[in-house]
N, CA and C of each residue as an Amber inpcrd file, in Angstrom:
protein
   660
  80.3130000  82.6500000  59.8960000  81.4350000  82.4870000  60.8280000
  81.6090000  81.0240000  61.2560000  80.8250000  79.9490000  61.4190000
  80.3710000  78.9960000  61.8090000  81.2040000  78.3490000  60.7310000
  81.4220000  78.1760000  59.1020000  81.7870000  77.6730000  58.4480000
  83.3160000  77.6390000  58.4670000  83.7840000  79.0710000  58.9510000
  85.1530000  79.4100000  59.1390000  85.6290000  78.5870000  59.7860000
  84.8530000  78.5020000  61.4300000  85.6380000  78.3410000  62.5680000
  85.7490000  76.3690000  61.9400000  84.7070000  76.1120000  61.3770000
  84.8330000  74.4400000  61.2490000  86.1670000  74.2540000  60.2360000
  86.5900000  75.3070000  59.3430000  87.7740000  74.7180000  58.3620000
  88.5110000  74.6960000  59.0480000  88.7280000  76.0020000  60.3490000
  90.0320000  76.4830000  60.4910000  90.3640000  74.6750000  61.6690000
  89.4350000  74.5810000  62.3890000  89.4900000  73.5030000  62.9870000
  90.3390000  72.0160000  62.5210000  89.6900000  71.7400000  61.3620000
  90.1360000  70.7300000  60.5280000  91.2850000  70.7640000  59.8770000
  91.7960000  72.0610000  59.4160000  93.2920000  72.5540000  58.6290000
  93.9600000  72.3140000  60.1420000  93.6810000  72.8850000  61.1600000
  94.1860000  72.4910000  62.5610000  94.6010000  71.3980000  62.9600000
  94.0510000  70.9080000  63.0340000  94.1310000  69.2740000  63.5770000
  94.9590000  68.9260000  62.7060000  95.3210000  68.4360000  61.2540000
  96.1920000  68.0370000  60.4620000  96.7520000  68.9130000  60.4950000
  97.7750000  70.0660000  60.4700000  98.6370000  70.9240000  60.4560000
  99.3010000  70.1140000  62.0110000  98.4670000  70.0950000  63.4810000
  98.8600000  69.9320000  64.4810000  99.7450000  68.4910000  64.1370000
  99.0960000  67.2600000  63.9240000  99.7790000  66.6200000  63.5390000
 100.8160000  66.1680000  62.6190000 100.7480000  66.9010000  61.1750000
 101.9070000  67.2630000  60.9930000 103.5000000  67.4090000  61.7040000
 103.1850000  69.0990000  62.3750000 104.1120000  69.3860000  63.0350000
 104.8030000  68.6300000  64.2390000 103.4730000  67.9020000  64.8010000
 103.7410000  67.1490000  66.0840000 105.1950000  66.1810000  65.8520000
 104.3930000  65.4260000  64.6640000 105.1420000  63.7590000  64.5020000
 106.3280000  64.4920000  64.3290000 106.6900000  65.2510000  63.0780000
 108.3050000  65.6240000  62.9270000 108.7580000  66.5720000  63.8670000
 108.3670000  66.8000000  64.9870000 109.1470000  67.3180000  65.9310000
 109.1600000  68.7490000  65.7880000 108.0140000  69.7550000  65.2050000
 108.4020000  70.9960000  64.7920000 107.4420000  71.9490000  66.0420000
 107.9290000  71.7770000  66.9880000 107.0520000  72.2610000  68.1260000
 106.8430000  73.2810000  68.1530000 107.6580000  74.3860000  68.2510000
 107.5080000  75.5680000  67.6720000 106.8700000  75.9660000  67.0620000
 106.9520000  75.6940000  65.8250000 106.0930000  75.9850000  64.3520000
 104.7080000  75.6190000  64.6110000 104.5100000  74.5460000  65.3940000
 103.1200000  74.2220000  65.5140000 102.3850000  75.2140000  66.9090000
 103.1050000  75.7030000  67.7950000 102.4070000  76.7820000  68.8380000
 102.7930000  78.0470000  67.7540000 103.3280000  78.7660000  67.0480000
 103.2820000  80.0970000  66.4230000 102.0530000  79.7370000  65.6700000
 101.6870000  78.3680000  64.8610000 100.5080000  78.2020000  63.9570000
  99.2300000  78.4360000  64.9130000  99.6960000  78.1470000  66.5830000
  98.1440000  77.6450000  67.1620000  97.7980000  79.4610000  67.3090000
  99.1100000  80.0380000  67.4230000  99.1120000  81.4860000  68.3190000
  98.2030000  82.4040000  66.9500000  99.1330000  82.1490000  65.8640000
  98.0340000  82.9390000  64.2830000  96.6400000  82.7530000  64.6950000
  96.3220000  80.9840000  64.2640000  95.3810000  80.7870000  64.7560000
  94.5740000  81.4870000  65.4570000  94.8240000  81.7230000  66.3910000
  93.5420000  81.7050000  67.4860000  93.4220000  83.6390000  67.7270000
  94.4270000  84.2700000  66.9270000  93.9060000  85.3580000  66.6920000
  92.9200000  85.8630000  65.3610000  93.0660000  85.2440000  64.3930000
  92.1370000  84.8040000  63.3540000  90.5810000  85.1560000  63.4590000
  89.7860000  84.9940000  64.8850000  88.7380000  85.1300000  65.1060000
  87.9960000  86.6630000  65.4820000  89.0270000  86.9570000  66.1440000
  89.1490000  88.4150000  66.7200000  89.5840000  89.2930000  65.5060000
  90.1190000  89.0370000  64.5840000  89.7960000  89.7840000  63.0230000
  88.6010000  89.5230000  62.3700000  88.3190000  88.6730000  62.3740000
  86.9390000  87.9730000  60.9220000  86.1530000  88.7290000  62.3450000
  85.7640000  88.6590000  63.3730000  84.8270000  89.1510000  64.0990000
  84.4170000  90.8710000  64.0650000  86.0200000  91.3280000  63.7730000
  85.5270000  92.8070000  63.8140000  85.4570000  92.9540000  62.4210000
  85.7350000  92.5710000  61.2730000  85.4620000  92.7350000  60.2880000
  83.7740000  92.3340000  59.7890000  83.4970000  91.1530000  60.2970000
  82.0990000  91.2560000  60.4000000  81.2500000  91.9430000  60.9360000
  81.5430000  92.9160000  61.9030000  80.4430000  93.6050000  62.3830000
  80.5660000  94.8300000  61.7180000  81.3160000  95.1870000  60.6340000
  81.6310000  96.4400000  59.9200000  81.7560000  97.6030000  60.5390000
  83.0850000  97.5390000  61.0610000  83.5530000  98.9820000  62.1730000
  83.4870000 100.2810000  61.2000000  82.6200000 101.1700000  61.7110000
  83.0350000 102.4730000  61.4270000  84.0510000 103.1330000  61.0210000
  84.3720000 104.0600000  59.8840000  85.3230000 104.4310000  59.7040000
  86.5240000 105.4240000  61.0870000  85.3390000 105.5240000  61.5350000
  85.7810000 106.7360000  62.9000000  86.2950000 105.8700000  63.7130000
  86.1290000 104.3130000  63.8830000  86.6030000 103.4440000  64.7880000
  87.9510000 102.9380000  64.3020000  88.1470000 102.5640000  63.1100000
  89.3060000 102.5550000  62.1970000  90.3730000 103.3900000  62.4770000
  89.8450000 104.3690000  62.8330000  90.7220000 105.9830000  62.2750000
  91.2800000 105.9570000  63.7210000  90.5310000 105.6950000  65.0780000
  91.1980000 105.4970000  66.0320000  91.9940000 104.6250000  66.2330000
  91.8580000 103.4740000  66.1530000  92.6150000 102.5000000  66.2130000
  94.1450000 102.4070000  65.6710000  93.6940000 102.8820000  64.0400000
  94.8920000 102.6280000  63.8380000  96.0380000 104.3670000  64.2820000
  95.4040000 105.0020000  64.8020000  96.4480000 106.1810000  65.5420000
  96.8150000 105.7620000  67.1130000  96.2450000 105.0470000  67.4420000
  96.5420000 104.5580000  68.8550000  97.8720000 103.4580000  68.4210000
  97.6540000 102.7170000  67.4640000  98.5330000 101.7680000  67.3120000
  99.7700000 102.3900000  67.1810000  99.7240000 103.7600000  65.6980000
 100.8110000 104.2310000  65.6210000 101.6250000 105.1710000  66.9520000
 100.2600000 105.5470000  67.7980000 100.8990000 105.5660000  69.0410000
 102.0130000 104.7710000  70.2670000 101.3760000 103.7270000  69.5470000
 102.1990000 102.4080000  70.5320000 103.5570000 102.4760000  69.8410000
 103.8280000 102.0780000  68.1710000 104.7400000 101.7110000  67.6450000
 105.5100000 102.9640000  67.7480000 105.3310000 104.2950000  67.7340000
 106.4050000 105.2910000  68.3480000 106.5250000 105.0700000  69.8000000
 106.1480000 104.6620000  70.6610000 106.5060000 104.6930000  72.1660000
 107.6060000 103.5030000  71.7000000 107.4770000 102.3190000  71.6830000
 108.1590000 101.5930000  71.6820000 109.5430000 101.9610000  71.0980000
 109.3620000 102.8520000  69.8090000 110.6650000 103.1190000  69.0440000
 111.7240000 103.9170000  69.9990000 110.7970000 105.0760000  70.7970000
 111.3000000 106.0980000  71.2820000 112.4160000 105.3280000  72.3190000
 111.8270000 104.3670000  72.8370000 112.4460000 103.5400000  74.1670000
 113.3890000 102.3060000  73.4890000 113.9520000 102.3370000  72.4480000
 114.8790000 101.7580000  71.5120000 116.0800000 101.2150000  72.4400000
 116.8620000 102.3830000  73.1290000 118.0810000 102.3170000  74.2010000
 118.0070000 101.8460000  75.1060000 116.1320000 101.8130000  75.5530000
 116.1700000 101.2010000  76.7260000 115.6960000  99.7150000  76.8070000
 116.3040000  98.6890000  76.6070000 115.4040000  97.2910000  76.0860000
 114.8750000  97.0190000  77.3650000 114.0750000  96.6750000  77.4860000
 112.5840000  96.0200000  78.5820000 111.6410000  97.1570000  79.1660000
 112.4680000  98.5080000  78.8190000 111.6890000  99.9330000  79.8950000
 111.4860000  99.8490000  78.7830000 110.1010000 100.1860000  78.1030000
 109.0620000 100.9360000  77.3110000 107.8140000 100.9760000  77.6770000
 106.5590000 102.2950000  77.6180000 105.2360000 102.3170000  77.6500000
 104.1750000 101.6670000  76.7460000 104.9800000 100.8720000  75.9200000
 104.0420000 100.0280000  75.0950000 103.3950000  99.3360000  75.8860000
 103.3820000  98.8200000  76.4920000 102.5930000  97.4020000  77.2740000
 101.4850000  98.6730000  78.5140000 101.6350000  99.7170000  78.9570000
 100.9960000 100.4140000  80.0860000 100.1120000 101.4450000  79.0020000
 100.3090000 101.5790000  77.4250000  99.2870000 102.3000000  76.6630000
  98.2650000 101.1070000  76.3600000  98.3140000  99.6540000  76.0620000
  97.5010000  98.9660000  75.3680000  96.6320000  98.3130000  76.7240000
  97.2680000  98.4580000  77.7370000  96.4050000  98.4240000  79.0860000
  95.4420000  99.4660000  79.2970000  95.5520000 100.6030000  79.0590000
  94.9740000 101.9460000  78.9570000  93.8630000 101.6400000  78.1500000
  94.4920000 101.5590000  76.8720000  93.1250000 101.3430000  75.8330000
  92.1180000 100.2600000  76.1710000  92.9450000  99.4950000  76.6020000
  91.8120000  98.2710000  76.9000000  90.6280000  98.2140000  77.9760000
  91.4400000  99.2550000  79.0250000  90.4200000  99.8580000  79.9810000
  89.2230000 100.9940000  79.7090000  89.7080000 101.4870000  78.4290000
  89.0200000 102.4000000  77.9090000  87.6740000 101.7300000  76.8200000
  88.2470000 101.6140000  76.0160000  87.9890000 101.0110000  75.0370000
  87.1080000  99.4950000  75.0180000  87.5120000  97.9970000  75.6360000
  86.7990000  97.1970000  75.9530000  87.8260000  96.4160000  75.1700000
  87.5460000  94.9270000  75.6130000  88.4340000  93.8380000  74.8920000
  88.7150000  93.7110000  73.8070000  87.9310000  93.7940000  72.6350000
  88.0230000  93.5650000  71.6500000  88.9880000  94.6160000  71.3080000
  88.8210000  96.0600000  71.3670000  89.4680000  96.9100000  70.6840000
  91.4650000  96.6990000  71.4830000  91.2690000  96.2200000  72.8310000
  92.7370000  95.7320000  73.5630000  93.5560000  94.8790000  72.5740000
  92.7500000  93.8100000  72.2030000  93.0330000  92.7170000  71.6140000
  93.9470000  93.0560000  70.5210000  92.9770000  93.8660000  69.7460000
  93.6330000  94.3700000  68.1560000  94.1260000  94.9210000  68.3830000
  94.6940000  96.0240000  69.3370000  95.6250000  96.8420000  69.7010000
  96.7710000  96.0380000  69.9580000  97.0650000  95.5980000  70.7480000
  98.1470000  94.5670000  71.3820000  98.6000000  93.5190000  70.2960000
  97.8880000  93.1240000  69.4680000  98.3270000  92.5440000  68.5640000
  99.1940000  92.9770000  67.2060000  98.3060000  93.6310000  67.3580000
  98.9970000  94.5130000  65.9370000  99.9970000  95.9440000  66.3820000
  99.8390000  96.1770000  67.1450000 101.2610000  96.7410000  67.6920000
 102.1850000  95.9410000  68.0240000 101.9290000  94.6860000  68.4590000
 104.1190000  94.1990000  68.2430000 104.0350000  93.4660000  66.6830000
 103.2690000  93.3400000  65.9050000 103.9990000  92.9200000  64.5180000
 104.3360000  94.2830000  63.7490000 103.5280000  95.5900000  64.0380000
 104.1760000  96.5960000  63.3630000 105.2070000  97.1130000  63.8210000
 105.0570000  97.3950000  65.2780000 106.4450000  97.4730000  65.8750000
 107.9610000  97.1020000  65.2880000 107.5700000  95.5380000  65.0750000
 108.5430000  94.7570000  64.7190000 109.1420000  95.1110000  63.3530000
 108.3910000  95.7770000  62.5680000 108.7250000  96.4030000  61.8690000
 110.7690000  97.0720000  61.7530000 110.6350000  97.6650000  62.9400000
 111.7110000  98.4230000  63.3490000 112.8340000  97.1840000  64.1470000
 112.4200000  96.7050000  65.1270000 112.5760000  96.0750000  65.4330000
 113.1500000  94.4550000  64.9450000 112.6150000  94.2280000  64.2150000
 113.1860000  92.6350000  63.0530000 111.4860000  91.6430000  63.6440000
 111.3150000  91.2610000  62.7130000 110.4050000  90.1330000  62.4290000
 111.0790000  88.6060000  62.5220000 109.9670000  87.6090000  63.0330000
 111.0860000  86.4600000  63.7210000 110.2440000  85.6040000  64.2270000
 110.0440000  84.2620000  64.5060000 109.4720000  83.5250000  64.9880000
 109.0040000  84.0350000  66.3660000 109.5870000  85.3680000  67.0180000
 109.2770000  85.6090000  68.6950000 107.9170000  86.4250000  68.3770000
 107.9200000  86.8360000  66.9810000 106.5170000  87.8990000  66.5000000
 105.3150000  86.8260000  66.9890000 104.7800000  86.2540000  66.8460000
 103.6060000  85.6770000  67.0870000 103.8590000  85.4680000  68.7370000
 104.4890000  85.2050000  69.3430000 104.6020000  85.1150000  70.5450000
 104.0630000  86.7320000  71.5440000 104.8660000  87.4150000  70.8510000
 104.8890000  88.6610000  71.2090000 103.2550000  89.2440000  71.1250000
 102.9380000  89.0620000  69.6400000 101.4400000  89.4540000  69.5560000
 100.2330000  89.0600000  70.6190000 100.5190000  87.3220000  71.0910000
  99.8100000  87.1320000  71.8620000  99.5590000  87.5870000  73.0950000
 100.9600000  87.6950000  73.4890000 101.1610000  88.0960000  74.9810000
 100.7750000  89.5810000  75.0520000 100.8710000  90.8790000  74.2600000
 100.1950000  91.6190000  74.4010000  98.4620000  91.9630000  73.6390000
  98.4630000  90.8580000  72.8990000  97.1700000  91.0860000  72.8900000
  96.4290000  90.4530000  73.8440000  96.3700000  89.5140000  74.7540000
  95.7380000  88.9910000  75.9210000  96.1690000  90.0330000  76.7190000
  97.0010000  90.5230000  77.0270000  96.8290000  91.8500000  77.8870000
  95.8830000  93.1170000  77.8080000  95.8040000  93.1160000  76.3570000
  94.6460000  94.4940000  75.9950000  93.3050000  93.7590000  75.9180000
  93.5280000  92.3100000  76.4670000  92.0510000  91.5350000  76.3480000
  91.6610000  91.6580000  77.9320000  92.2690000  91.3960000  78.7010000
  91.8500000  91.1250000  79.9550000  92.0250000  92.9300000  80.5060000
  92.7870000  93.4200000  80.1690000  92.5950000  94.5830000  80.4140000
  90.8640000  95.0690000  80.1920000  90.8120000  94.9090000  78.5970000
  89.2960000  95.4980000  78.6670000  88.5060000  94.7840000  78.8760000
  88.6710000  93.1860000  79.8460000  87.4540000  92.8560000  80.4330000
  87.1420000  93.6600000  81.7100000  88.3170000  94.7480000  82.4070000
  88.2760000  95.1600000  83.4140000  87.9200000  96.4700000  83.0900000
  87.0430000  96.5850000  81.7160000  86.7660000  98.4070000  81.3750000
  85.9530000  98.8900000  81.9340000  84.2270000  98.2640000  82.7100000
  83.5950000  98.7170000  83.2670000  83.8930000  98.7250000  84.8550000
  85.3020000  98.6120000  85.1960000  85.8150000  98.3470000  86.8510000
  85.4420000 100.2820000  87.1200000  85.6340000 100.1390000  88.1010000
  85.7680000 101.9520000  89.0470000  86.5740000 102.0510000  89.6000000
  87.3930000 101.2500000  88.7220000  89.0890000 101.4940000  89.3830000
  90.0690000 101.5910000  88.9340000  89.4130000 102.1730000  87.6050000
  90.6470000 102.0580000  86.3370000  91.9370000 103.2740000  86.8640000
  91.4800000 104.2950000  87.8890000  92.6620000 104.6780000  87.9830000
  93.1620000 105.0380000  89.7710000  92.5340000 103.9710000  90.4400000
  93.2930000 103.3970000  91.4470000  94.3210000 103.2560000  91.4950000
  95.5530000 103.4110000  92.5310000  96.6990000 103.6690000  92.1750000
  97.1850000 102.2980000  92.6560000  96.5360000 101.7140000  93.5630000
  96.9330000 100.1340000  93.6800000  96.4630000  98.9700000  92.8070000
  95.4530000  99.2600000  91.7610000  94.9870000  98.3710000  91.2340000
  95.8260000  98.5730000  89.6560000  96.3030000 100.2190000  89.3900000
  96.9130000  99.9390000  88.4770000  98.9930000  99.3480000  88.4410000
  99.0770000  99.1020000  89.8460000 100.4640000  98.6920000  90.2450000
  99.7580000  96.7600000  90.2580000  99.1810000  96.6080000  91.0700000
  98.4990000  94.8130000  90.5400000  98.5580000  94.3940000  89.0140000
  97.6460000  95.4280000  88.1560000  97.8170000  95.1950000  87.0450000
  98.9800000  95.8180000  85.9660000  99.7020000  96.3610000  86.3060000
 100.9600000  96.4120000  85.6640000 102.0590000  95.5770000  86.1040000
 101.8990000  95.0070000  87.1920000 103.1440000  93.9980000  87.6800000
 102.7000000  92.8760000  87.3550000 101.2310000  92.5900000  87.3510000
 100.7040000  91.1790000  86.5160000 100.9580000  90.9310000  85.2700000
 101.1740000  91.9610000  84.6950000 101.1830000  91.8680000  83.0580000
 102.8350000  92.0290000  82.6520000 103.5490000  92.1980000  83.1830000
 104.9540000  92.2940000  83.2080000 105.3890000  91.4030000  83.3070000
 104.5100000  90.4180000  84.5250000 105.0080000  88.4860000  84.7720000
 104.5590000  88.3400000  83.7820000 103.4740000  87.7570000  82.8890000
 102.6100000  87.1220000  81.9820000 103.3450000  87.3590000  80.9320000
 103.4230000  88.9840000  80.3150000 104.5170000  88.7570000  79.0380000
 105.8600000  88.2130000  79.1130000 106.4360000  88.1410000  80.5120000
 108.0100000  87.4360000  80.4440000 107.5530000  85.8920000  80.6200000
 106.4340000  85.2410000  81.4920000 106.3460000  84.0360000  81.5240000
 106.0750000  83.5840000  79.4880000 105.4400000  83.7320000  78.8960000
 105.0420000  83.3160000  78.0590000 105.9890000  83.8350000  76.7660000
 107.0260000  84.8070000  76.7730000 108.4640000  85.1050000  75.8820000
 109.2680000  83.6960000  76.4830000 109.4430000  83.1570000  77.9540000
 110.6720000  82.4040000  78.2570000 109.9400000  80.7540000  77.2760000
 108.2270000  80.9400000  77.5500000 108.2180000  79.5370000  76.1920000
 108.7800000  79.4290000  75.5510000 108.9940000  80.6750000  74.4770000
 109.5560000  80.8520000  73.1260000 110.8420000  80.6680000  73.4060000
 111.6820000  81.2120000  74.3060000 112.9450000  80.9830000  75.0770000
 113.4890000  79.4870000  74.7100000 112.5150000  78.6930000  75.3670000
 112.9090000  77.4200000  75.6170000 112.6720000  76.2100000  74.3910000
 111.5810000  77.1830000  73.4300000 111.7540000  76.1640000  72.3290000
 112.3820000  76.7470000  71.2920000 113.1450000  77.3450000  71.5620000
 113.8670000  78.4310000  70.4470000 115.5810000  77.7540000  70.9130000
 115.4510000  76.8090000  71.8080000 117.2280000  76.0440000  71.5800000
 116.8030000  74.8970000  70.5230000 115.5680000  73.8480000  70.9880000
 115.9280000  72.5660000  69.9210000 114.4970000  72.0880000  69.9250000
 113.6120000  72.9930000  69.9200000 112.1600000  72.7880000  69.6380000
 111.6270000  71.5250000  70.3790000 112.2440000  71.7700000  71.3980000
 111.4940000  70.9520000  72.6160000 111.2460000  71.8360000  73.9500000
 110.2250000  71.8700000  74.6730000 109.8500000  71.6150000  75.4230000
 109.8740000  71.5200000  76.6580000 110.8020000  71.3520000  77.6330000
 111.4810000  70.6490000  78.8230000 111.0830000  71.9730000  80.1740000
 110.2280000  71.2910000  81.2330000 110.4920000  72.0970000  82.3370000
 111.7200000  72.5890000  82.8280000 111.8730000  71.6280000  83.2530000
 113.3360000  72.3150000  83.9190000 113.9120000  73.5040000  83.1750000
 114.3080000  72.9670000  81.9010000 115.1280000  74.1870000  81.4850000
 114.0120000  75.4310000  81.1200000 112.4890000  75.6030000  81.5450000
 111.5360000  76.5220000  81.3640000 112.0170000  77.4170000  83.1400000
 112.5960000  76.2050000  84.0120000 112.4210000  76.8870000  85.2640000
 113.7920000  77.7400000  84.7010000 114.3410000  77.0150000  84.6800000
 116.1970000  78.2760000  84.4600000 115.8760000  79.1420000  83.8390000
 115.1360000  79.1140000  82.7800000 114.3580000  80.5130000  81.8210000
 114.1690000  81.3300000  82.8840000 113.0580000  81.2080000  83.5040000
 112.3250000  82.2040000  84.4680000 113.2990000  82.7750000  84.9910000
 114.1170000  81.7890000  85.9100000 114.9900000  82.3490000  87.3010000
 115.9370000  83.6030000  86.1860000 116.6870000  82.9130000  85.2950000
 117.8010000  83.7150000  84.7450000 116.7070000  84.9000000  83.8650000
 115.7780000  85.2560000  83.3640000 115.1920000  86.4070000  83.2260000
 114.4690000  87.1380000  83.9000000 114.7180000  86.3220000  85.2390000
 114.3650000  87.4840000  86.0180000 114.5990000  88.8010000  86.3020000
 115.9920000  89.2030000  86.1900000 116.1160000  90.9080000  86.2180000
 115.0880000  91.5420000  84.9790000 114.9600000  91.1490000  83.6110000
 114.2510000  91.4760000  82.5670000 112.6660000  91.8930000  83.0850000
 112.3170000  90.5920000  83.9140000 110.7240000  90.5870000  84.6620000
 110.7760000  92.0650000  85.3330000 111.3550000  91.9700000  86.5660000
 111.4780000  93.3240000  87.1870000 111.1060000  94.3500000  86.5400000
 111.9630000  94.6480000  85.5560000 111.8980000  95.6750000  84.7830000
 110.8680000  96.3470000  83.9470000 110.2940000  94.8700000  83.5870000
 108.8890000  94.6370000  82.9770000 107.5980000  95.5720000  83.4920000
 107.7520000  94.7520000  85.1890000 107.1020000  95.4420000  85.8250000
 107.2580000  96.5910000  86.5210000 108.4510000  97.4660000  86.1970000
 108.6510000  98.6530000  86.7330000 108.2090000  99.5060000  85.5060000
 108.4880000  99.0260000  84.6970000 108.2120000 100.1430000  83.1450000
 106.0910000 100.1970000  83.2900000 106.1410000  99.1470000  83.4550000
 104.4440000  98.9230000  83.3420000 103.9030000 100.0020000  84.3290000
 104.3320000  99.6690000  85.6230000 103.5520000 100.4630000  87.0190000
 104.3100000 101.9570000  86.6160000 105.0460000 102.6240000  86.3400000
 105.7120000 103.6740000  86.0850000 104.8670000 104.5380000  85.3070000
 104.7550000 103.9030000  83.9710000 103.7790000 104.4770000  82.6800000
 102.7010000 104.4530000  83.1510000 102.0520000 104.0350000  83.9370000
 100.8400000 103.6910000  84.2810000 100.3240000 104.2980000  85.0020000
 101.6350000 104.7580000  85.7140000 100.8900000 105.9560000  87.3210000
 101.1450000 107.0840000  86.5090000 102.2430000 107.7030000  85.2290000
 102.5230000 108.9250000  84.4680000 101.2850000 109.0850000  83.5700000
 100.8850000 108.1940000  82.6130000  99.8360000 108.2650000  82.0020000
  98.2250000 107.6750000  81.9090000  98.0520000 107.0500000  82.8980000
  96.8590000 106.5170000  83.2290000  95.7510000 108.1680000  83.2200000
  96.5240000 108.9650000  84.3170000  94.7030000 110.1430000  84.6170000
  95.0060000 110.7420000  83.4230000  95.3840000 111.3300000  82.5900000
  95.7410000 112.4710000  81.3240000  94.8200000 111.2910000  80.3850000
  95.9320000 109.9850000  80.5000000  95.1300000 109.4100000  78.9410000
  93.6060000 109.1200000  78.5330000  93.1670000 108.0430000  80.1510000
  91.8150000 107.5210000  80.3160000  91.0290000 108.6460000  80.3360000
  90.9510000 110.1050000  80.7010000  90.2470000 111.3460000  79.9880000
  90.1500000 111.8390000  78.8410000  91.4870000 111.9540000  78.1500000
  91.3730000 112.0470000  77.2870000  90.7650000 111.2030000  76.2470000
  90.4880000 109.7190000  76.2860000  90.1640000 108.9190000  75.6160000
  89.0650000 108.5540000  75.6700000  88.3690000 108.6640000  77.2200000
  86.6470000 108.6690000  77.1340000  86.0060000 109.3750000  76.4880000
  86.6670000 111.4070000  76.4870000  85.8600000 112.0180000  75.6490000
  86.2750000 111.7810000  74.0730000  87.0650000 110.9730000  73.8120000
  87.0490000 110.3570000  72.0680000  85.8700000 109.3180000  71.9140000
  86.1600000 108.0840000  73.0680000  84.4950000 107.6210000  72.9940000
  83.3870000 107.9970000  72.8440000  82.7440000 109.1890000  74.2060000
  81.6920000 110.0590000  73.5430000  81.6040000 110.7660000  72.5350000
  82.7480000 111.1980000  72.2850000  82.7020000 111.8220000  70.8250000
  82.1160000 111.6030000  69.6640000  82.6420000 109.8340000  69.6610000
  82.5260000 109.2790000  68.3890000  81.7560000 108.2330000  68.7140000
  81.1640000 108.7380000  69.6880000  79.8400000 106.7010000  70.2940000
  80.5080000 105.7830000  70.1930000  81.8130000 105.5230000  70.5840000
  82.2600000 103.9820000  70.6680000  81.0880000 103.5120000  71.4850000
C-alpha cells in the first residue's frame, strides 16, 4: 500500500500542476476528489471482504439507487442521503464511505453522468464516513441527534455541490460569487434538510434493527 500511496502522490503533484498553470480548476479538484477516494477501495480490497460482506453492500447500494429513482419528481426530497447515514451508523465508516460513494455514480446512472459525479460521490461518501465514525454512539436513534445529524448533512452536501456551482461558470474560484451560491440555493438546503430529518425519523428504528441483526448474522 505504501508503494501506491507514494505514485499516487507524485502522478499528483504533476497532474496538480498541470491543471493549475492552464487554468483547469475544476478538472484538477474532480482529479483530487477520484483521488482521495482511491484509498478507501485498495483498502477494502486488501483486507479481502467476505463474500457475505459484498453481497450486502452491494444490495444496500441497490437500495439507495432505487430510493433515489423512486423520488425522480421530487428533486432535492429523496431518502438517499438518510439510508447511507443509517448504514454508516450501523455498519462503521468504511462500509458508509463505499456506500455513499458508489451510490451517486450508480445512481447517476439514471440520472446523467457529469463532472458534478465526483463531487456528488464525495459529499455523500464523507457523510457515510462521519456517520460511521458515530456507529458506536447510544444515540443512533435519538430523535434529536438524528434531526442535528440530518440537518448537518443537508448543509455539507449543498455547501460542497455550490463549489462545483461556482467552478462550473469559468473554472474559477471566487468567494463572493460562492456567497450568492449559498444564499440563492438556499431553498434547495432547506429541503435537503427536511428530506434528511424526515427519512430519518420514518426509517431510522425499523432499519438500524433490522440491520444489526444482518451484522450478527453475518459477523460484520
Amino acid at each position: 500500500m505504501t508503494w501506491i500511496s507514494l505514485v499516487m502522490m507524485i502522478v499528483l503533484s504533476l497532474l496538480t500542476y498541470i491543471f493549475y498553470h492552464y487554468h483547469q480548476l475544476n478538472l484538477l479538484i474532480i482529479l483530487l476528489i477520484i483521488l482521495s477516494t482511491l484509498p478507501f477501495y485498495f483498502r477494502y480490497e486488501y483486507r479481502k471482504p467476505r463474500a457475505r460482506e459484498i453481497v450486502v453492500l452491494a444490495i444496500y447500494i441497490a437500495l439507495c439507487v432505487s430510493s433515489r429513482v423512486l423520488f425522480m419528481l421530487t428533486p432535492s426530497f429523496k431518502p438517499m442521503a438518510a439510508l447511507i447515514i443509517i448504514v454508516g451508523l450501523v455498519f462503521g465508516k468504511e462500509f458508509g464511505f463505499l456506500c455513499g460513494s458508489l451510490s451517486a455514480v450508480v445512481s447517476n446512472i439514471f440520472f446523467g453522468q457529469g463532472p458534478w459525479t465526483p463531487y456528488q460521490m464525495l459529499a455523500l461518501a464523507l457523510i457515510g464516513f462521519i456517520s460511521g465514525c458515530l456507529s458506536h454512539s447510544s444515540y443512533k436513534q435519538n430523535k434529536i441527534f438524528l434531526v442535528i445529524i440530518g440537518i448537518l448533512s443537508g448543509i455539507f452536501y449543498s455547501l460542497l455541490m455550490d463549489i462545483w456551482g461556482v467552478l462550473s461558470v469559468d473554472q474559477t474560484f471566487l468567494l463572493s460569487r460562492y456567497m450568492v451560491m449559498i444564499v440563492s440555493s438556499l431553498p434547495t438546503t432547506i429541503i435537503y434538510c427536511i428530506s434528511n430529518v424526515l427519512f430519518l425519523m420514518i426509517l431510522t428504528p425499523a432499519m438500524i434493527k433490522k440491520l444489526e441483526r444482518v451484522k450478527i448474522k453475518y459477523e460484520f
